[in-house]
N, C-alpha and C positions, 0 to 999 in steps of 0.2 A: 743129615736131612738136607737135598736142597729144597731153596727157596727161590719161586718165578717172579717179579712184581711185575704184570701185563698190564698193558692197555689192548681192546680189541675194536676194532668199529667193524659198524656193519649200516647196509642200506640195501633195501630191498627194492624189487620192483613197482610196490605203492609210490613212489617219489615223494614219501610221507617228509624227511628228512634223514639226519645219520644219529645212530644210536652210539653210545661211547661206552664203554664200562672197563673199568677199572679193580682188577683180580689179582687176588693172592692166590697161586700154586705151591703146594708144596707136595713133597716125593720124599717118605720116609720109608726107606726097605724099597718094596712093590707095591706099594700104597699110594695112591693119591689123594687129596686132598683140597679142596681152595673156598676163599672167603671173594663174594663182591662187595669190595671195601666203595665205591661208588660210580655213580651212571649218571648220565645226562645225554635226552635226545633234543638234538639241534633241527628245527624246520629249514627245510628249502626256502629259499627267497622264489620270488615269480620268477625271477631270472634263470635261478639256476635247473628251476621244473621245466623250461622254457627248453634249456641249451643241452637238458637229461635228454628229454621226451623225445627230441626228433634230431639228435646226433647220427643215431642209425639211419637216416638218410642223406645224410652229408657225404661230402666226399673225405680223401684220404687228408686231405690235410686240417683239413676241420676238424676230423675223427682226433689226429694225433695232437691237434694243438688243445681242445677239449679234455685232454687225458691229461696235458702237461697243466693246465689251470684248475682242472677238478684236485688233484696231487697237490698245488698248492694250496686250496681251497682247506683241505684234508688237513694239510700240515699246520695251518693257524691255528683249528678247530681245535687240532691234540694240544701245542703251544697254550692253546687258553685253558684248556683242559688243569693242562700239568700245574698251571700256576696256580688252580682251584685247588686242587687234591692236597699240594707240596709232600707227595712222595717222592721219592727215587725209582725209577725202574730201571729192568732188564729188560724188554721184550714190548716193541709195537706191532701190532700185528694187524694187516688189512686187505681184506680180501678184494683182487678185480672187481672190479664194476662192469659186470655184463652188458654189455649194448645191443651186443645179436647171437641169438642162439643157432647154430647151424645144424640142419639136419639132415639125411640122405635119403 
């Protein structure tokens, strides 16, 4: 059997805050499996609904220095996270943060 221990975050376009949950995977044969062992969602501060909400009109530099302080922002988050849970994992997992949708 393996075994996955995950962290996943997510954040939507509400700019509600980041939701955290923390999953057991497991893969016995072609089976899968998993437990959510725990979750906690973090609100946005003013600041950061502030610097989400209207980055898509920023220029490029803004955009990519936004990306590097959100990344940081994210990394405390799990950081405090882990020290709640004191699991061990294998796998963080977090998807882009979409800023602008392109269409043709």
């Amino acid at each position: 059997m393996n075994t996955y221990k995950v962290i996943g975050l997510m954040s939507g376009t509400s700019l509600d805050g980041v939701d955290i949950a923390f999953c057991i995977f497991r893969k016995k044969e072609k089976k899968w499996s998993f437990e959510i062992k725990a979750t906690e969602t973090i609100d946005y501060s003013k600041d950061w609904i502030k610097k989400l909400s209207t980055v898509e009109k920023s220029n490029a530099f803004t955009l990519a220095q936004t990306h590097v302080e959100y990344g940081h922002y994210l990394g405390q988050l799990v950081k405090s996270f882990i020290i709640k849970i004191r699991f061990k994992l294998t796998i963080i997992i977090q998807p882009t943060f979409v800023v602008k949708f392109f269409t043709s």
